[in-house]
LUMDREN-364501 format. One record per residue: x, y, z of N, C-alpha, C, O in turn. Coordinates in steps of 0.1 Angstrom, whole numbers, padded with zeros to 4 digits, always signed. Layout:
<recs>
XYZXYZXYZXYZ ...
</recs>
This chain:
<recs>
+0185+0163-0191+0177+0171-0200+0180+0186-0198+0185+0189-0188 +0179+0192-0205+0182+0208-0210+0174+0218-0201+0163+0215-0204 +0174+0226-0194+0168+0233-0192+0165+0247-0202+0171+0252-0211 +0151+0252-0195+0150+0265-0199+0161+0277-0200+0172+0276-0194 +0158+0287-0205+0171+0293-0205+0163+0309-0196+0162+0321-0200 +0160+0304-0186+0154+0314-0179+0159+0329-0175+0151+0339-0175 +0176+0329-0171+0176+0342-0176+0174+0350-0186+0175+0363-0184 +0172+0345-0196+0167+0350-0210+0161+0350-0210+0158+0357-0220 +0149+0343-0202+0133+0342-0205+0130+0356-0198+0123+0364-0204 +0135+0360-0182+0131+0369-0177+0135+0383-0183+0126+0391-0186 +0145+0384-0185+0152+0392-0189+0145+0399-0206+0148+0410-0210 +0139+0393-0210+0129+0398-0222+0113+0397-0218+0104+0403-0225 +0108+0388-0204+0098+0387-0201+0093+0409-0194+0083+0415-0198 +0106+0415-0183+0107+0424-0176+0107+0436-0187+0103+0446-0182 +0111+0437-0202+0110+0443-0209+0094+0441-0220+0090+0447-0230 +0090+0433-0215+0079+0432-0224+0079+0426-0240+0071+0429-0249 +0091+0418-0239+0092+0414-0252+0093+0398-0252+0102+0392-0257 +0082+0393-0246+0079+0383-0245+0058+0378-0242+0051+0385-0235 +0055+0369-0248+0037+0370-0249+0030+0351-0247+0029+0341-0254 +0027+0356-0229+0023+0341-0222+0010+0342-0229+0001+0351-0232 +0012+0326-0231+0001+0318-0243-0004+0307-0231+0002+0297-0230 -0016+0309-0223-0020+0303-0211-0029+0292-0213-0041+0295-0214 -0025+0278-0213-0038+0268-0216-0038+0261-0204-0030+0263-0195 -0049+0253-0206-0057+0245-0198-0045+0242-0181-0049+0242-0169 -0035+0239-0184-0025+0231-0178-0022+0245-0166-0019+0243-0154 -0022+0257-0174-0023+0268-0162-0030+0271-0150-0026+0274-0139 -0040+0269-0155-0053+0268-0144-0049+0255-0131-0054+0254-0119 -0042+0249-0137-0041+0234-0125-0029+0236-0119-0029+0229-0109 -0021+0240-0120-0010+0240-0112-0005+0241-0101-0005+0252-0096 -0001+0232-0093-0006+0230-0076-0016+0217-0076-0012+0208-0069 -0026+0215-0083-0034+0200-0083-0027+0188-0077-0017+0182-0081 -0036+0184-0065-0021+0173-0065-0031+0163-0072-0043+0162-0073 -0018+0154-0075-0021+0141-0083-0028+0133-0079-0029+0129-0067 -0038+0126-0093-0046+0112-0082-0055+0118-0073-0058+0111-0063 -0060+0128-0075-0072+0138-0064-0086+0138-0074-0088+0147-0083 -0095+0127-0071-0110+0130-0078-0119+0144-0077-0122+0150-0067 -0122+0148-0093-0126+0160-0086-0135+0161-0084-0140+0155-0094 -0145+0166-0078-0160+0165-0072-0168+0178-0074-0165+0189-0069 -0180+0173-0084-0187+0187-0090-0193+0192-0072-0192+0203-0069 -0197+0184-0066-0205+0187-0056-0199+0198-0043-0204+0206-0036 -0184+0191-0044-0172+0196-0032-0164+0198-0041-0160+0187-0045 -0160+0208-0048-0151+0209-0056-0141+0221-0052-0143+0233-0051 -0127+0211-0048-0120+0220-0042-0105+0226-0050-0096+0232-0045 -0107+0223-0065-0101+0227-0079-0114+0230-0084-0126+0229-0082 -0102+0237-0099-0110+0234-0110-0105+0219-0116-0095+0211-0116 -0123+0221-0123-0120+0204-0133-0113+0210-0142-0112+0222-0144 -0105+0196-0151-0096+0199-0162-0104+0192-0171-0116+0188-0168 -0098+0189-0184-0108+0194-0196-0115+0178-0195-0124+0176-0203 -0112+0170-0189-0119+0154-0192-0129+0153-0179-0139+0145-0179 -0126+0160-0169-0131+0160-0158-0146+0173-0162-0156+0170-0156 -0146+0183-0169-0158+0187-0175-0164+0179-0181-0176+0177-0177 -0157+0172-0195-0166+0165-0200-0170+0155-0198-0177+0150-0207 -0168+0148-0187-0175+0134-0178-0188+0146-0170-0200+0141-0170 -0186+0159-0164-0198+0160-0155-0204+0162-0168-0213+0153-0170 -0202+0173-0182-0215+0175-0188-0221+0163-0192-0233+0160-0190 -0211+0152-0199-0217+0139-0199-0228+0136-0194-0238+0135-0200 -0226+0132-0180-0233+0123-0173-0246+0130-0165-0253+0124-0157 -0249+0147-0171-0258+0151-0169-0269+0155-0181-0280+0161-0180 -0261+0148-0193-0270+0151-0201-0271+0131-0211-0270+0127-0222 -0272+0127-0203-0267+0108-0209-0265+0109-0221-0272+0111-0230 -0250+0109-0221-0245+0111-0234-0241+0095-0239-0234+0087-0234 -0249+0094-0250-0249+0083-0253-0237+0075-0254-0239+0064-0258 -0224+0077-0252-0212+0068-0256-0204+0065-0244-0203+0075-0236 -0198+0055-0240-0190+0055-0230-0176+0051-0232-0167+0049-0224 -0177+0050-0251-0157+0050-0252-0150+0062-0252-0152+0072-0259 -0141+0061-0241-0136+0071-0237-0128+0082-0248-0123+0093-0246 -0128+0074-0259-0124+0090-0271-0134+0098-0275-0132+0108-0282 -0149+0094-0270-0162+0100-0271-0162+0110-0258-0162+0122-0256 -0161+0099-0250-0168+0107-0232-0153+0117-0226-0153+0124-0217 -0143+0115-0235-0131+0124-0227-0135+0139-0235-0136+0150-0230 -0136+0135-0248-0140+0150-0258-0146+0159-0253-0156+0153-0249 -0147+0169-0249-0149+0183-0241-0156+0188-0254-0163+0198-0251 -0157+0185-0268-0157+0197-0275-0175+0187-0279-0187+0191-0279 -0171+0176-0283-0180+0165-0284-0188+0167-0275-0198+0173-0277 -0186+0160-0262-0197+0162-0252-0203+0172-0252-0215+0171-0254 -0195+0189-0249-0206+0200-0248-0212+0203-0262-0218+0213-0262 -0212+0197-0274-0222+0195-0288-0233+0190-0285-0244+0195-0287 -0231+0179-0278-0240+0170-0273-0250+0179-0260-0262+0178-0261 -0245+0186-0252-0255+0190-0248-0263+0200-0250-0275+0200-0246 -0257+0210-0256-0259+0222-0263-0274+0216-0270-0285+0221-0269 -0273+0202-0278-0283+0195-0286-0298+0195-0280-0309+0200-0282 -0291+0183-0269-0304+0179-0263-0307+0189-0250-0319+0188-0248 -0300+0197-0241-0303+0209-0236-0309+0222-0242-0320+0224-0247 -0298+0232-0240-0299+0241-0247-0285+0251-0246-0278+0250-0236 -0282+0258-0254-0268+0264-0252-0270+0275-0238-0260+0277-0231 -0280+0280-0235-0278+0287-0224-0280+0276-0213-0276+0282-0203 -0283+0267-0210-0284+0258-0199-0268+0251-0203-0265+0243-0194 -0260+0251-0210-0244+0248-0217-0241+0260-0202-0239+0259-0189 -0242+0268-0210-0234+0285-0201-0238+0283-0188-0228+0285-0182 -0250+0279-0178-0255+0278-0170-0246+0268-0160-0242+0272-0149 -0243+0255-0164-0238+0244-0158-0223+0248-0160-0216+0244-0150 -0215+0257-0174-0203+0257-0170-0199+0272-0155-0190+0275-0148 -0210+0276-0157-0206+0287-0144-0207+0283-0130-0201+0288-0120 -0217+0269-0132-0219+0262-0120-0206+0259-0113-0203+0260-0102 -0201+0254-0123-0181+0248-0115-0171+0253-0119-0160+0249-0116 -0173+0264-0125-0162+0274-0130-0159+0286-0120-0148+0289-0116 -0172+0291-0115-0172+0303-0114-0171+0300-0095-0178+0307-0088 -0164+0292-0088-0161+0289-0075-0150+0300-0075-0144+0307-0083 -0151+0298-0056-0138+0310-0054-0125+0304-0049-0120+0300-0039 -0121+0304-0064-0105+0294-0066-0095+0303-0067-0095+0313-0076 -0086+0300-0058-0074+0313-0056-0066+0309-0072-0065+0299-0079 -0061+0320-0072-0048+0324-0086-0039+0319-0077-0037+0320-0065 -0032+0309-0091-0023+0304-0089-0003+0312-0088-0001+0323-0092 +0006+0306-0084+0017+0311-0084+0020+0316-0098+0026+0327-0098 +0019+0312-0110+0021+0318-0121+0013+0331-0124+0018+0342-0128 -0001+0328-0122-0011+0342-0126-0003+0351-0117+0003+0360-0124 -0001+0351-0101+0008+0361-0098+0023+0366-0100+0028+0377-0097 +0029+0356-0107+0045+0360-0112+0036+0372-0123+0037+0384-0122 +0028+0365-0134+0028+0374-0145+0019+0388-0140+0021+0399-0146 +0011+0387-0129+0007+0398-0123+0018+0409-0118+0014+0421-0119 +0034+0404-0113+0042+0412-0106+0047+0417-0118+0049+0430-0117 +0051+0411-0131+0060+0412-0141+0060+0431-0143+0050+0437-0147 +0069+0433-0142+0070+0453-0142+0063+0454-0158+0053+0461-0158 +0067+0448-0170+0062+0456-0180+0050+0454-0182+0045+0446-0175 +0041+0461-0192+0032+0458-0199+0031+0450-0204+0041+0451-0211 +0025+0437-0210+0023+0423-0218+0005+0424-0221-0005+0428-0216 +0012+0414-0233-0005+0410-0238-0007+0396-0233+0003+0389-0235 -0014+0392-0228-0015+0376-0218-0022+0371-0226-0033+0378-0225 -0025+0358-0240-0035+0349-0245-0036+0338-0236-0028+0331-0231 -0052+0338-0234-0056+0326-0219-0068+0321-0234-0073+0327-0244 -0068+0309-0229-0076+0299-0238-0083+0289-0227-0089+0279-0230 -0080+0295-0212-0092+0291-0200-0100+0299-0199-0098+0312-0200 -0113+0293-0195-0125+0303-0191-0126+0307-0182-0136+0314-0181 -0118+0305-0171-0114+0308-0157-0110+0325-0155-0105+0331-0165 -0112+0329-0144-0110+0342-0140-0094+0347-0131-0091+0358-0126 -0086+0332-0132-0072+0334-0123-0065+0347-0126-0060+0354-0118 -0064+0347-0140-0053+0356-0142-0059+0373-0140-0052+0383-0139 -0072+0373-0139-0078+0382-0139-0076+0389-0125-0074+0401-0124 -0079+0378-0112-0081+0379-0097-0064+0385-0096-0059+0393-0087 -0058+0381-0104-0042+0380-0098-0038+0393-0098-0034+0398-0088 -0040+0402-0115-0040+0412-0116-0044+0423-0108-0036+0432-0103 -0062+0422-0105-0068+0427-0093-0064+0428-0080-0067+0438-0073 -0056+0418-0076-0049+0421-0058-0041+0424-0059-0036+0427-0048 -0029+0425-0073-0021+0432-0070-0023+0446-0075-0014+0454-0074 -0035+0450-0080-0036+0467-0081-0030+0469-0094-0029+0481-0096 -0025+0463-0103-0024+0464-0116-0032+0461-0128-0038+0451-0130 -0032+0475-0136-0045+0479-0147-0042+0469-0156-0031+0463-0158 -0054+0467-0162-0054+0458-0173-0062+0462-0182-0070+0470-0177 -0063+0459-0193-0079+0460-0204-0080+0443-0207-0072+0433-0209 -0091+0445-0207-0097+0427-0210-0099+0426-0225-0100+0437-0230 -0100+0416-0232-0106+0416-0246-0111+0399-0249-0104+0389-0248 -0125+0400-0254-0132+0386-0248-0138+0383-0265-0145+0392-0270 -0134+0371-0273-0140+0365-0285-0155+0361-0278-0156+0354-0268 -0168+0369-0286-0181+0366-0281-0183+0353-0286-0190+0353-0296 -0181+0340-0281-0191+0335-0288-0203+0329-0287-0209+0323-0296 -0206+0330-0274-0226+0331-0276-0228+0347-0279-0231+0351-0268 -0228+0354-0285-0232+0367-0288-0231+0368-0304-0222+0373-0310 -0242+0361-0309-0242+0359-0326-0245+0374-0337-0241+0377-0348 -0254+0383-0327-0251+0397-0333-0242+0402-0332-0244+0414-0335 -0230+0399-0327-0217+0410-0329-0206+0398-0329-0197+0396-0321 -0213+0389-0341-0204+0376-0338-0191+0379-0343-0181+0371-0341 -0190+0388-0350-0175+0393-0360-0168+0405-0355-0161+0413-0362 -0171+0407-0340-0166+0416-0331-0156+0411-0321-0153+0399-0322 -0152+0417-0313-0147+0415-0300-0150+0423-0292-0150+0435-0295 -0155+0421-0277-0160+0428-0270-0146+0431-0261-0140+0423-0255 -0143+0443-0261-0133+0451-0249-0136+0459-0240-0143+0468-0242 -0132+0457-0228-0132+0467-0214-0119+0472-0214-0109+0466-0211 -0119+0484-0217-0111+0492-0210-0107+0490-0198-0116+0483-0192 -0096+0494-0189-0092+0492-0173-0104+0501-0166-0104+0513-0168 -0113+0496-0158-0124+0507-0154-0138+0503-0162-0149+0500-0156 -0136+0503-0171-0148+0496-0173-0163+0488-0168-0162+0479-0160 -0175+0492-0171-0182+0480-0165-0186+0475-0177-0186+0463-0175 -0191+0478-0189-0191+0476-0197-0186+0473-0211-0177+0481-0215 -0188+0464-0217-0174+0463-0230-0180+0473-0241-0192+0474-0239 -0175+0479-0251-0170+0486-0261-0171+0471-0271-0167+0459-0267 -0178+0475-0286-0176+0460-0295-0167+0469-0306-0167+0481-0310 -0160+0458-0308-0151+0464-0317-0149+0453-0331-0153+0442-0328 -0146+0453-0342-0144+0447-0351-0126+0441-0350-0117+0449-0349 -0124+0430-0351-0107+0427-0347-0098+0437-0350-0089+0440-0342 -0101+0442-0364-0093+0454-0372-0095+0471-0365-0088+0482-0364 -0107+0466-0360-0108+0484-0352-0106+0487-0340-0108+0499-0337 -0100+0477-0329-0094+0479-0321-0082+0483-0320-0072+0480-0326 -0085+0495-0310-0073+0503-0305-0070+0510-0297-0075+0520-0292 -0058+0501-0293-0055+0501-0277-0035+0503-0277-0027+0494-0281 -0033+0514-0273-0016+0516-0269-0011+0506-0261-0008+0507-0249 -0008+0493-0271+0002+0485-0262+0015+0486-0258+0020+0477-0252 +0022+0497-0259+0029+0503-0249+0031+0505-0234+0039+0502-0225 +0018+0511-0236+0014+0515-0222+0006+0511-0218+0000+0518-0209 +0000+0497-0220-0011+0487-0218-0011+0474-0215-0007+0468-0225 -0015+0467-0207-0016+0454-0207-0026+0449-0213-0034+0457-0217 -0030+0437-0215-0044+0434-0225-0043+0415-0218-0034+0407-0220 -0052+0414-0210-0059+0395-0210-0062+0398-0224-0064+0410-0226 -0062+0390-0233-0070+0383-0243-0076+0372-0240-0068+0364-0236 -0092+0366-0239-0094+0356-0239-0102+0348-0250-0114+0348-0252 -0091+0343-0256-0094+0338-0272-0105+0328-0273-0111+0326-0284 -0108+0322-0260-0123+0311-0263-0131+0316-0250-0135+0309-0242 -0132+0333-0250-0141+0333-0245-0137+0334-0228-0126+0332-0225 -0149+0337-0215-0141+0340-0202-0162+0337-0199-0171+0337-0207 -0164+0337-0186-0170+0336-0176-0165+0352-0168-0155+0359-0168 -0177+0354-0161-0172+0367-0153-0179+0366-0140-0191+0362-0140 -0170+0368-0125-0169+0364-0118-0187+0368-0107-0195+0363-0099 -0187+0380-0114-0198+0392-0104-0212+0389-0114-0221+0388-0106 -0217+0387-0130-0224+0387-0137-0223+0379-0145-0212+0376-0149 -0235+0372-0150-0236+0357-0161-0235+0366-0175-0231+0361-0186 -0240+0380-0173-0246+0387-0190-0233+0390-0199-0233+0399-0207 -0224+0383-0197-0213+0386-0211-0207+0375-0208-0195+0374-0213 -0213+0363-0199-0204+0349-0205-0204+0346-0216-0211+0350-0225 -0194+0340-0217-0195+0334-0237-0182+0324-0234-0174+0326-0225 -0182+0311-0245-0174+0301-0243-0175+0292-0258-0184+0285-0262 -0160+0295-0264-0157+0286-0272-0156+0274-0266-0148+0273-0257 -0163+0264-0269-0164+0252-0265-0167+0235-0271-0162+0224-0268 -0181+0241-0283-0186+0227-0285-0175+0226-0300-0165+0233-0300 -0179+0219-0310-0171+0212-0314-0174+0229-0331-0165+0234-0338 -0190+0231-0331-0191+0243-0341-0182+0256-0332-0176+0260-0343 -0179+0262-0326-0179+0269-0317-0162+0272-0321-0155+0281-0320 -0163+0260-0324-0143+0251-0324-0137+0262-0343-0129+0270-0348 -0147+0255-0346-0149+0256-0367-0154+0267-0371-0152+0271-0382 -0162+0274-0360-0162+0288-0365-0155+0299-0361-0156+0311-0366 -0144+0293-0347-0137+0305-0348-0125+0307-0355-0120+0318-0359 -0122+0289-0357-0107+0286-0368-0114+0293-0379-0108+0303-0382 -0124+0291-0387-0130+0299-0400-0124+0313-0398-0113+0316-0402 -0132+0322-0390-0124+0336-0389-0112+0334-0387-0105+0343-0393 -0104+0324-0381-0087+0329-0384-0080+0330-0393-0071+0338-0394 -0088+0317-0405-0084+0323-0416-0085+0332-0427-0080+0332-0438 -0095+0340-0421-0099+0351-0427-0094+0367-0421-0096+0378-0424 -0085+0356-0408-0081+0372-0401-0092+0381-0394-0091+0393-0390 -0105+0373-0393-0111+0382-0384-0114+0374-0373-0126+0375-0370 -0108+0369-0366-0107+0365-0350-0094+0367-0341-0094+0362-0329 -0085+0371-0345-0076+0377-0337-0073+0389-0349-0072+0390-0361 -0074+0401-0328-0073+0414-0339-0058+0413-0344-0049+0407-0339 -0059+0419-0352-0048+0426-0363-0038+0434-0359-0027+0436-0365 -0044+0441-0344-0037+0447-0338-0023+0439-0330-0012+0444-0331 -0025+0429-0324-0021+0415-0319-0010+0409-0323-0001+0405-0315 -0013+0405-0341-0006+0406-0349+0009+0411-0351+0019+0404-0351 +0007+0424-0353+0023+0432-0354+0025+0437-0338+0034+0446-0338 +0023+0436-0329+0026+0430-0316+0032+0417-0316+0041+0418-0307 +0032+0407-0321+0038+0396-0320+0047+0396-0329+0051+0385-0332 +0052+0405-0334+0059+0404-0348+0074+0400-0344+0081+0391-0349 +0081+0409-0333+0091+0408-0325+0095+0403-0309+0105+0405-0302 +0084+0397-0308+0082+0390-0296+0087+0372-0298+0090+0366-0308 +0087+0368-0281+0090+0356-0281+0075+0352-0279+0065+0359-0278 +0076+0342-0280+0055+0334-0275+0063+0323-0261+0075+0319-0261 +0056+0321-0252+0058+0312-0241+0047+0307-0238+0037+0313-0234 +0049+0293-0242+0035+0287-0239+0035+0276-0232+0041+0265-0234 +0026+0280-0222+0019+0273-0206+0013+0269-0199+0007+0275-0191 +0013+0254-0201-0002+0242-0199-0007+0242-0210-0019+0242-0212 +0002+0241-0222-0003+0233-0235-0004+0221-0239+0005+0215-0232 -0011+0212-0248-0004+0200-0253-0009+0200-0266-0020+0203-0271 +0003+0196-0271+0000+0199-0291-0010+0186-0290-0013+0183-0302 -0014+0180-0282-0029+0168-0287-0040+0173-0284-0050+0167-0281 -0039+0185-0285-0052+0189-0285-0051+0199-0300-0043+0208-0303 -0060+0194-0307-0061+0197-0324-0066+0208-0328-0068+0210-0340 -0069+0219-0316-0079+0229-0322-0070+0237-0320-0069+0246-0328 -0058+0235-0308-0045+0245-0306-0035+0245-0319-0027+0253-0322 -0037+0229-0325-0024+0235-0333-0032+0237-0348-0025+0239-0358 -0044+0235-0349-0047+0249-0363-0046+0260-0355-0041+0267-0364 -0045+0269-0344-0043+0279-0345-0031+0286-0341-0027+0298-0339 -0023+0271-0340-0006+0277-0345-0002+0278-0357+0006+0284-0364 -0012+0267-0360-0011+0270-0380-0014+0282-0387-0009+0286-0398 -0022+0286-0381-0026+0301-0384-0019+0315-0377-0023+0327-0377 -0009+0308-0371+0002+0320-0365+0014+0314-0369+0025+0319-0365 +0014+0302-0382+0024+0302-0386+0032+0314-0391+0043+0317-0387 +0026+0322-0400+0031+0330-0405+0042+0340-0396+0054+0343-0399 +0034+0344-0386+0043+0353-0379+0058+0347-0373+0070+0351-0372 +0047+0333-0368+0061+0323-0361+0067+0324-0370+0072+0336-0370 +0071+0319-0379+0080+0316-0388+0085+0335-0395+0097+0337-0396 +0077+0343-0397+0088+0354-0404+0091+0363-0392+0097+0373-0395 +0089+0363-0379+0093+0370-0372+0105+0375-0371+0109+0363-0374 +0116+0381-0370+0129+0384-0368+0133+0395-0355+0130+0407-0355 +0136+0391-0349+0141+0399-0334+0144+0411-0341+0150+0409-0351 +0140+0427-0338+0147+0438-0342+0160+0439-0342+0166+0434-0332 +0168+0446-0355+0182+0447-0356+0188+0432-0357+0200+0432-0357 +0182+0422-0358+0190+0409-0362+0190+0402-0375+0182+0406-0384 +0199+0393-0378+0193+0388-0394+0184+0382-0397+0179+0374-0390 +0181+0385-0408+0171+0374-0417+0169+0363-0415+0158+0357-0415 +0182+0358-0412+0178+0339-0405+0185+0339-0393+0193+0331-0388 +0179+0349-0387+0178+0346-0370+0161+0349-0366+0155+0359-0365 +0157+0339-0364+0140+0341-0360+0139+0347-0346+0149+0353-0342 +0128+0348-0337+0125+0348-0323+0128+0338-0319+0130+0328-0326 +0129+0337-0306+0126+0324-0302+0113+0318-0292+0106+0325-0285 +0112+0309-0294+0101+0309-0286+0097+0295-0278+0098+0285-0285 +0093+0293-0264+0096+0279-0257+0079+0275-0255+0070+0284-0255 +0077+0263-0254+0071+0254-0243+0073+0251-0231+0083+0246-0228 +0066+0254-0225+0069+0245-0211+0058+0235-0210+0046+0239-0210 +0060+0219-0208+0054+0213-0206+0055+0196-0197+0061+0186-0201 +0050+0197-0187+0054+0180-0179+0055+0172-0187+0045+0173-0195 +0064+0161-0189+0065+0150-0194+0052+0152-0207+0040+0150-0207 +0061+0158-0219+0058+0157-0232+0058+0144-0239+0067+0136-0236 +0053+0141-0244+0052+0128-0250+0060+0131-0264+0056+0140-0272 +0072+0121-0268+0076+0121-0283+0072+0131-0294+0076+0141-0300 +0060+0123-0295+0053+0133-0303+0054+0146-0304+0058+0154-0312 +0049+0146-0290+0045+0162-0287+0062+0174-0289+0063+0185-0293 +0069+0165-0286+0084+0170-0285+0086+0176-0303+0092+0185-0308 +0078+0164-0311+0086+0166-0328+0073+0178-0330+0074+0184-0341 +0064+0181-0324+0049+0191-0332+0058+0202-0325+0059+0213-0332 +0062+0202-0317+0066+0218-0312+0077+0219-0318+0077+0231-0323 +0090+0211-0322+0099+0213-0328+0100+0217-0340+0107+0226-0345 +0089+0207-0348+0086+0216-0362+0080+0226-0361+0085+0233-0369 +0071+0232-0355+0066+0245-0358+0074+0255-0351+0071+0267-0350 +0090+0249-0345+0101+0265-0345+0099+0265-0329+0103+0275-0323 +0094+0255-0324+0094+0264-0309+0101+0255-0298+0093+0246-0296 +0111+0254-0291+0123+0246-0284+0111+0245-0267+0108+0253-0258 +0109+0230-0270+0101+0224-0259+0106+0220-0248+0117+0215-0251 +0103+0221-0234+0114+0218-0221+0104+0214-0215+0093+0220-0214 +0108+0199-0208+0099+0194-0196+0103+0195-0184+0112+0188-0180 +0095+0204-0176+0092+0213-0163+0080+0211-0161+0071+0209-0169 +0079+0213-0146+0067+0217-0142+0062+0228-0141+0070+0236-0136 +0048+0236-0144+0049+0251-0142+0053+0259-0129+0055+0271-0129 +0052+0247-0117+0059+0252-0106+0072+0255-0104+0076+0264-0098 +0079+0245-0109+0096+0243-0109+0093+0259-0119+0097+0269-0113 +0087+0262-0132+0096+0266-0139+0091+0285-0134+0096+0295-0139 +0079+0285-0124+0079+0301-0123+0089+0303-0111+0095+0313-0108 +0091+0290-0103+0101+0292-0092+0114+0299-0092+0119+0308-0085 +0121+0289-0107+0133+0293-0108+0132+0311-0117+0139+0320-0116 +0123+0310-0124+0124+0325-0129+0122+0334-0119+0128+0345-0118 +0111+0328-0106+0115+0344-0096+0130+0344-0091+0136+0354-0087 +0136+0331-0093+0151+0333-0087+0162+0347-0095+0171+0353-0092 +0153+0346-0105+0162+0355-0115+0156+0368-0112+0160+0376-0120 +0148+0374-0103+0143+0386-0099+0152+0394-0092+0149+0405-0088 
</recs>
């Protein structure tokens, strides 16, 4: 099998012309295999079937076929229902918000010399801790969505910050030059305070933030022509999960008309996956949407890029 083309990966990662797209599969890395995870001694985080077995089974979720009880998006509908959405926010800080070291990737992208914009689609605080011990500024930028009066905003902190600034997607403005920016597109947990948790999660939560994308008001605009000449690298993804690829559908545009500065017309960006043992499928969804998929592990694959340091 093919590898990554890692000197190229770094080598545009160290200039900043490259934009880590962080899912679920980031947060685990290091996990060893075959390890039950235990809400009570929980010495990871759960991954996304291991949430929705605890919310399950604390709210008797009526189904036990597993394309019901694995649904994360289903289940927390379900409890949001028969609970309440702040006892939702309540139970996910319960096993979220443990003190789980950042992993070897959060700190590669923590060392990375330039400026980058980081999209995390975990509610987790890794990439955040990583930034923090190594003493490098960041501005945060968090999609509210338990925050229904400024539900067509985004709330930002500046580096310094205790407070966020709401901003409308379009009215954000921030010098990404000289800036790094987390994005956390479904939302983040915060490590010191419950009062600006917010978490795309249940299955409406899902349908109303894809609605703003297609209206362009859930990823700012700013973001946008940022991505315009960039590569995308995406990390602990899996195209079977259906809510990620409408919202590659909704970056089709850029994927597809991007062109590297000074190159031709029908030379695009490029842009990779990294993903363990992809499935067929998964291999033909990333290929058609333009993006050359490699199976690695995220350990093998930050290992060999620090070699290129």
């Amino acid at each position: 099998m093919p590898e990554p083309p890692y000197g190229e990966i770094w080598d545009l990662m160290k200039v900043g012309k490259v934009v880590p797209f962080l899912g679920a599969g980031a947060s685990l890395a290091g996990r060893a295999q075959n390890v039950k995870w235990d809400a009570d001694q929980p010495g990871f985080l759960p991954n996304g079937t291991d949430l929705a077995h605890f919310l399950a089974d604390k709210s008797s979720f009526p189904s036990v076929d597993p394309r019901d009880r694995d649904d994360l998006a289903k289940v927390a509908s379900y409890f949001a229902e028969v609970s309440s959405r702040r006892r939702l926010r309540d139970r996910l800080r319960q096993v979220l918000a443990g003190n789980y070291p950042s992993g070897p990737l959060h700190n590669f992208l923590a060392a990375t010399p330039a400026h980058q914009v980081i999209v995390v689609t975990n509610y987790d605080t890794l990439v955040e801790q990583a930034f923090n011990a190594a003493n490098k500024p960041y501005d945060l930028v968090v999609h509210p969505a338990d925050r229904k009066d400024i539900a067509n905003a985004v709330l930002w902190w500046p580096y310094g910050a205790s407070e966020p600034k709401v901003r409308t997607p379009n009215e954000l403005d921030i010098d990404l030059e000289k800036t790094t920016v987390i994005y956390k597109m479904h939302g983040t947990l915060f490590r010191d305070t419950d009062k600006w948790d917010n978490f795309v999660i249940t299955e409406e939560d899902y349908i109303e933030f894809l609605s703003r994308m297609t209206t362009n008001t859930a990823v700012p605009s700013l973001f946008y022509e940022y991505f315009r000449d960039r590569s995308f690298l995406f990390l602990g993804y899996s195209l079977r999960d259906w809510n990620l690829r409408v919202v590659l559908k909704n970056l089709s545009k850029p994927l597809t008309s991007r062109v590297a500065a000074g190159a031709d017309e029908d030379e695009p960006v490029p842009s990779w996956a990294i993903q363990d043992h992809p499935s067929e499928l998964e291999r033909i969804l990333w290929r058609n949407r333009g993006i050359h998929i490699f199976d690695v592990t995220l350990e093998e694959f930050v290992a060999k890029l620090q070699q290129q340091i």
